[in-house]
N, CA and C atoms as an extended XYZ file, in Angstrom:
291
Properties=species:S:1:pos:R:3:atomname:S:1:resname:S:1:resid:I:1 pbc="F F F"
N       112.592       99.391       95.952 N   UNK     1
C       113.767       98.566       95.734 CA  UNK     1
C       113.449       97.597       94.619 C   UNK     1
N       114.252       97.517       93.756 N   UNK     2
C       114.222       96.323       93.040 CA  UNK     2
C       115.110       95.400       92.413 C   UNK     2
N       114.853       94.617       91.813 N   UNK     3
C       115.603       93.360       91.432 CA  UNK     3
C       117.143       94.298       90.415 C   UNK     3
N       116.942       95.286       89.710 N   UNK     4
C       117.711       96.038       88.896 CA  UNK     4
C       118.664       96.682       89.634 C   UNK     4
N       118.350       96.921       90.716 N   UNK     5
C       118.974       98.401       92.249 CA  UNK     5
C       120.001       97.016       92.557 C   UNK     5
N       119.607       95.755       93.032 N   UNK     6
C       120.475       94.674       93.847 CA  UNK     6
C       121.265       94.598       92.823 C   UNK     6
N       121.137       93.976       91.630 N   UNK     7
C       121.842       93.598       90.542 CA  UNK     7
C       122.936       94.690       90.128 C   UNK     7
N       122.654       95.934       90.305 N   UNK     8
C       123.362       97.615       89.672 CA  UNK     8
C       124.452       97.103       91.504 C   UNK     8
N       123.580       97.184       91.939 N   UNK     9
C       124.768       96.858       93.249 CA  UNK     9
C       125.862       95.747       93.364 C   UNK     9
N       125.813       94.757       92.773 N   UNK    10
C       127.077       93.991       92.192 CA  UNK    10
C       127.900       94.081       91.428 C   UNK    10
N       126.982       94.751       89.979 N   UNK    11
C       127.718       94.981       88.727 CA  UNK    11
C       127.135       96.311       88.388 C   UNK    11
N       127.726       97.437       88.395 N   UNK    12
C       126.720       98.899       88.059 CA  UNK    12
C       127.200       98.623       86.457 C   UNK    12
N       127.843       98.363       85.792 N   UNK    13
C       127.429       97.819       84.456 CA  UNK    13
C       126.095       97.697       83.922 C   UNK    13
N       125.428       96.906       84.833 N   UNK    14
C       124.106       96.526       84.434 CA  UNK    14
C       122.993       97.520       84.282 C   UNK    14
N       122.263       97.629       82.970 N   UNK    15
C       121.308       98.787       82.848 CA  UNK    15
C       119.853       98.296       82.837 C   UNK    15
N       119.511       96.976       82.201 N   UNK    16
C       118.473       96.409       82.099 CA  UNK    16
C       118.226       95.122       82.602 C   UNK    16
N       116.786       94.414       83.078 N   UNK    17
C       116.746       93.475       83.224 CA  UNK    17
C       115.270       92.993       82.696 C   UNK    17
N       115.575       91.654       82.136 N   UNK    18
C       114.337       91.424       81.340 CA  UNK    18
C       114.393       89.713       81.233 C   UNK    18
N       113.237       89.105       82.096 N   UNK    19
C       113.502       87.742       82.020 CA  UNK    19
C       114.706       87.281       83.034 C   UNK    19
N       114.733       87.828       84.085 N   UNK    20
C       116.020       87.376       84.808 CA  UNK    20
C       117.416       87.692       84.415 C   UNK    20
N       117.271       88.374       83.461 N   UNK    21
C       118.617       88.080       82.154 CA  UNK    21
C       118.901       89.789       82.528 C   UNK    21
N       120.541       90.116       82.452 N   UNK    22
C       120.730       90.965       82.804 CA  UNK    22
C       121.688       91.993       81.862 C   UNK    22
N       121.579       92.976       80.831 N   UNK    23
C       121.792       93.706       80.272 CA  UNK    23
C       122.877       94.104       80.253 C   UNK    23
N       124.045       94.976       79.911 N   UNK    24
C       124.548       96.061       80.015 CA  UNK    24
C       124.260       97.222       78.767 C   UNK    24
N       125.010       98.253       78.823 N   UNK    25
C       124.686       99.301       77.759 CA  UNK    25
C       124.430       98.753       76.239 C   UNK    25
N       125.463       97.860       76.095 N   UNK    26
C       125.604       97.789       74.517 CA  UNK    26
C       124.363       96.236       74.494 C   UNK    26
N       123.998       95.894       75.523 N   UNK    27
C       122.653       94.906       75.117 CA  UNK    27
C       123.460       93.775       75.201 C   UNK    27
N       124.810       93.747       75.381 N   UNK    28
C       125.027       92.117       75.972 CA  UNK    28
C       124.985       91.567       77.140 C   UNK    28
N       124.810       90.419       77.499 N   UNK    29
C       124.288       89.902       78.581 CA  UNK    29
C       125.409       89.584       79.849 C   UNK    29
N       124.906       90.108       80.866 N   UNK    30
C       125.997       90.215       81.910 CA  UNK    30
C       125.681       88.895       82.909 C   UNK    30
N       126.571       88.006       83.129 N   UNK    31
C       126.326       87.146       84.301 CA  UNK    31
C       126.570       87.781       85.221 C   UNK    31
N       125.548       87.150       86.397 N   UNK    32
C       125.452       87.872       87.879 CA  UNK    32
C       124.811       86.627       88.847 C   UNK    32
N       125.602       86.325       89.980 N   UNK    33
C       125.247       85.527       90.938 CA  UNK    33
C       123.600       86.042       91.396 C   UNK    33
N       123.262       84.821       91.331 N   UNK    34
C       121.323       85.105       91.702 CA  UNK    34
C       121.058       85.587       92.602 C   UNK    34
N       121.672       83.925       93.557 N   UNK    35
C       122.284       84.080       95.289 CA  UNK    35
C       122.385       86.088       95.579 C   UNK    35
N       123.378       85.923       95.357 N   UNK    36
C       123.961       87.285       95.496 CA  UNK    36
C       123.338       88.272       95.681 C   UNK    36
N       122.586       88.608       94.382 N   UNK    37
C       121.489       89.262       94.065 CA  UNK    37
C       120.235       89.330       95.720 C   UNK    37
N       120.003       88.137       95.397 N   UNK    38
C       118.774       88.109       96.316 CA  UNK    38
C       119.318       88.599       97.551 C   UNK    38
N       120.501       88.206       98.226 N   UNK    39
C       120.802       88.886       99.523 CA  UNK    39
C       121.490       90.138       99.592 C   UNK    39
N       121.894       90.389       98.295 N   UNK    40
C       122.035       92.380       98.619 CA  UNK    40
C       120.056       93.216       97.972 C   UNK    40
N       119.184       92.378       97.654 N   UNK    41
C       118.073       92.694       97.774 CA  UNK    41
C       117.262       93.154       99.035 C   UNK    41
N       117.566       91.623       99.453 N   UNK    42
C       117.051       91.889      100.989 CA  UNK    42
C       117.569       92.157      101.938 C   UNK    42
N       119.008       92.656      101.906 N   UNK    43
C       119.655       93.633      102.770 CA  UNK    43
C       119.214       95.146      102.460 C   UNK    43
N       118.912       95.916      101.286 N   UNK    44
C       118.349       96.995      100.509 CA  UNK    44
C       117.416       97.148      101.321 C   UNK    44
N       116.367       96.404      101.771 N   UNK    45
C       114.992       96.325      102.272 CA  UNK    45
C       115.284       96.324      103.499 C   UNK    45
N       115.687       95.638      104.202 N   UNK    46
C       116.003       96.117      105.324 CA  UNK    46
C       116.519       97.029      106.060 C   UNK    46
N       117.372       97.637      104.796 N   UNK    47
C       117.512       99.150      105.137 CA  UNK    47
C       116.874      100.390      105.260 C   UNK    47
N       115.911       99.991      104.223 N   UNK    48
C       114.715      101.245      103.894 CA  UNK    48
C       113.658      100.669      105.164 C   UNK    48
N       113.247       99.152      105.614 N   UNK    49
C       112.390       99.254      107.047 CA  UNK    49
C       113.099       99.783      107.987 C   UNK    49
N       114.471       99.366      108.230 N   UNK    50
C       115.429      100.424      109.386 CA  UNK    50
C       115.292      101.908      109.179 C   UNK    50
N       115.210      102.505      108.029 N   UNK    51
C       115.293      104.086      107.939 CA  UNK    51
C       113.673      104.455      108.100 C   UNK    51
N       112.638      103.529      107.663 N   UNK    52
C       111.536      104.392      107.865 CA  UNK    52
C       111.235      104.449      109.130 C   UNK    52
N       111.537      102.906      110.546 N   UNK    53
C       111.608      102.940      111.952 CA  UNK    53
C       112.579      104.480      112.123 C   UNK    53
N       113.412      104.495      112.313 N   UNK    54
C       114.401      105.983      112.578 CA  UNK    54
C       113.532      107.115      112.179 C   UNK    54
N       112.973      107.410      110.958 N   UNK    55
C       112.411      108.032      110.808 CA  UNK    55
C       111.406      108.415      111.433 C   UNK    55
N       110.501      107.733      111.821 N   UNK    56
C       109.249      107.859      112.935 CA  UNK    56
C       109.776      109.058      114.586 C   UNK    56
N       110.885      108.493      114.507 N   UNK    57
C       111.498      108.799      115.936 CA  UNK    57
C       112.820      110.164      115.740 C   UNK    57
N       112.821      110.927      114.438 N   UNK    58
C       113.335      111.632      114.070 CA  UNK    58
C       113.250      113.117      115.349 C   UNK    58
N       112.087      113.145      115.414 N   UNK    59
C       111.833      114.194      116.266 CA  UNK    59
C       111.550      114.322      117.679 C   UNK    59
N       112.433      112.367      118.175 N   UNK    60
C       112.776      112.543      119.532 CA  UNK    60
C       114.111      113.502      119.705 C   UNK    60
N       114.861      113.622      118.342 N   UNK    61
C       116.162      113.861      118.701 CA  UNK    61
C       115.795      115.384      117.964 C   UNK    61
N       114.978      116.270      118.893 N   UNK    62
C       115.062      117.618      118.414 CA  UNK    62
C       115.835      118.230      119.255 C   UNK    62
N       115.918      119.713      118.704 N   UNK    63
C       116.937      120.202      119.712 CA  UNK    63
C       116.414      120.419      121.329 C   UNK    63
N       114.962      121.018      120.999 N   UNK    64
C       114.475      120.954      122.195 CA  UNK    64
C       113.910      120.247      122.841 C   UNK    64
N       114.470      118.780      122.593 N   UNK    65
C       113.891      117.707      123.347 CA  UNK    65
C       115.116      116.970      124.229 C   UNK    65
N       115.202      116.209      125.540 N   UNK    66
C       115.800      115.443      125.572 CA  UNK    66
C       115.257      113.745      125.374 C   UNK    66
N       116.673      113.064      125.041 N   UNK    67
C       116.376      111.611      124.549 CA  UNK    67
C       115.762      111.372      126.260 C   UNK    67
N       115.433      109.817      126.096 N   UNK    68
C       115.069      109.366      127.080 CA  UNK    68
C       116.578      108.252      126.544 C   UNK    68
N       117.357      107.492      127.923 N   UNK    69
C       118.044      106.511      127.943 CA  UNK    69
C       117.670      105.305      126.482 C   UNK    69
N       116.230      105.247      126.885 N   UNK    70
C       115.588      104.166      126.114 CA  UNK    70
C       115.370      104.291      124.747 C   UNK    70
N       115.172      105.903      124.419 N   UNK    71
C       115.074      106.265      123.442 CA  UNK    71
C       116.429      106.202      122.921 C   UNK    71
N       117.600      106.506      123.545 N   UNK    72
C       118.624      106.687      122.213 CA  UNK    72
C       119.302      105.244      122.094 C   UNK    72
N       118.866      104.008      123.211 N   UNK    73
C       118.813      102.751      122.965 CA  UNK    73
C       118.301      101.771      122.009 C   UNK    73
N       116.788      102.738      121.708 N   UNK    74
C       116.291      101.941      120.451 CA  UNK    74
C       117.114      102.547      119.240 C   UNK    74
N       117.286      103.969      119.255 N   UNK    75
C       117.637      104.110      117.825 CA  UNK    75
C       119.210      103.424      117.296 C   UNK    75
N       119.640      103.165      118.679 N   UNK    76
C       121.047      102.839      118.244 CA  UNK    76
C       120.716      101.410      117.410 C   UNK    76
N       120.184      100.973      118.444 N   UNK    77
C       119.956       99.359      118.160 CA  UNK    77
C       119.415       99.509      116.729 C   UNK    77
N       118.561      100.425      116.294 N   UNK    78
C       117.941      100.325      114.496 CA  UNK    78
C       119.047      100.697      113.932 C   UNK    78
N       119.766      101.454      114.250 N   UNK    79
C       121.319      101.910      113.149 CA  UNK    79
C       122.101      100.285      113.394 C   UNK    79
N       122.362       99.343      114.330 N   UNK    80
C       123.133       98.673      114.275 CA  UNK    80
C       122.795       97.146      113.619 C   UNK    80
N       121.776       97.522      113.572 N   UNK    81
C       120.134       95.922      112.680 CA  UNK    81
C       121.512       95.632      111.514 C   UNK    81
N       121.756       96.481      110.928 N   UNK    82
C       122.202       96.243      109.595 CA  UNK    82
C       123.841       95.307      109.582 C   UNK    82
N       124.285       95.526      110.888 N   UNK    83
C       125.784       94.935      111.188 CA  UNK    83
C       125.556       93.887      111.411 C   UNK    83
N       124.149       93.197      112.190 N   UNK    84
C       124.096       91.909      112.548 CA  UNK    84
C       122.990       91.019      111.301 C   UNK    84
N       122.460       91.559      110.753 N   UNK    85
C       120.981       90.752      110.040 CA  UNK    85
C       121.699       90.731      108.912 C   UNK    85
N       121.693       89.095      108.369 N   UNK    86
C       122.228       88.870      106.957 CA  UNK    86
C       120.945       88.525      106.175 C   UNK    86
N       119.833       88.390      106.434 N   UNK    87
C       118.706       88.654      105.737 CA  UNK    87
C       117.551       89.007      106.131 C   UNK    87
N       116.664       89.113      106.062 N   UNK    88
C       115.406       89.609      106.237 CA  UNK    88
C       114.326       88.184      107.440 C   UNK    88
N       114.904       87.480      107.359 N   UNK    89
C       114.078       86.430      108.163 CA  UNK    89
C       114.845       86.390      109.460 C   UNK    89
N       116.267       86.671      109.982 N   UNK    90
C       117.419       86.946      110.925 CA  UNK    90
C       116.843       87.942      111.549 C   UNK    90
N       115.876       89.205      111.273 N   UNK    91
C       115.939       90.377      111.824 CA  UNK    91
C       114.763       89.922      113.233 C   UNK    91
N       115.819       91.026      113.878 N   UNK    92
C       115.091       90.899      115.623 CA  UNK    92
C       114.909       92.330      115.826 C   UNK    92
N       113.653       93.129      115.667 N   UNK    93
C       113.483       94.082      115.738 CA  UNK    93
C       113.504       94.679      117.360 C   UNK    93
N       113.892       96.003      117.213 N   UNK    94
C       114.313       95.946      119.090 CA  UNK    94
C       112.936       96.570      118.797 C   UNK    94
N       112.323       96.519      120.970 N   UNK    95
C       111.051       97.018      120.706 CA  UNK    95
C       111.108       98.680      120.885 C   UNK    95
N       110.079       99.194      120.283 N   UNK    96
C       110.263      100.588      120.819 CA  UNK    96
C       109.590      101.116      121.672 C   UNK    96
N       110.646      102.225      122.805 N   UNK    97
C       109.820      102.331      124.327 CA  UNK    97
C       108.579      103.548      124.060 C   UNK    97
């Protein structure tokens, strides 16, 4: 993830970043809320720690497996992290059984 991915996520205009300062195609400079920036950053990130948790647990949900209650409790709860956590210091990771 990076500072360019958050920034392309406000304004996909934006192609470069250099010095904080933010690009578009033709090399003029695009204003972009910092703020902003930083919390669709660390919402980004919290998505990719939510998908690599899910991921781990990919192959509770095989065909020839059944969930356990607990099991399809945690994964819900990691799909739903993202509806409640507005940043990265908010997150309450559920535990896993």
């Amino acid at each position: 993830m990076s500072r360019l991915d958050a920034i392309r996520t406000i304004d996909s205009s934006v192609v470069k970043i250099a010095n904080n300062v933010a690009y578009n195609a033709l090399g003029n400079v695009v204003k972009y809320d910092a703020d902003a920036a930083t919390t669709v950053e660390q919402l980004l990130i919290l998505r990719r720690m939510r998908n690599a948790k899910l991921a781990e647990t990919d192959w509770w949900a095989s065909s020839d497996l059944t969930m356990s209650s607990a099991q399809t409790k945690y994964r819900q709860d990691l799909r739903d992290i993202t509806k409640s956590a507005t940043s990265l210091d908010d997150v309450s990771w559920p535990e896993k059984p």
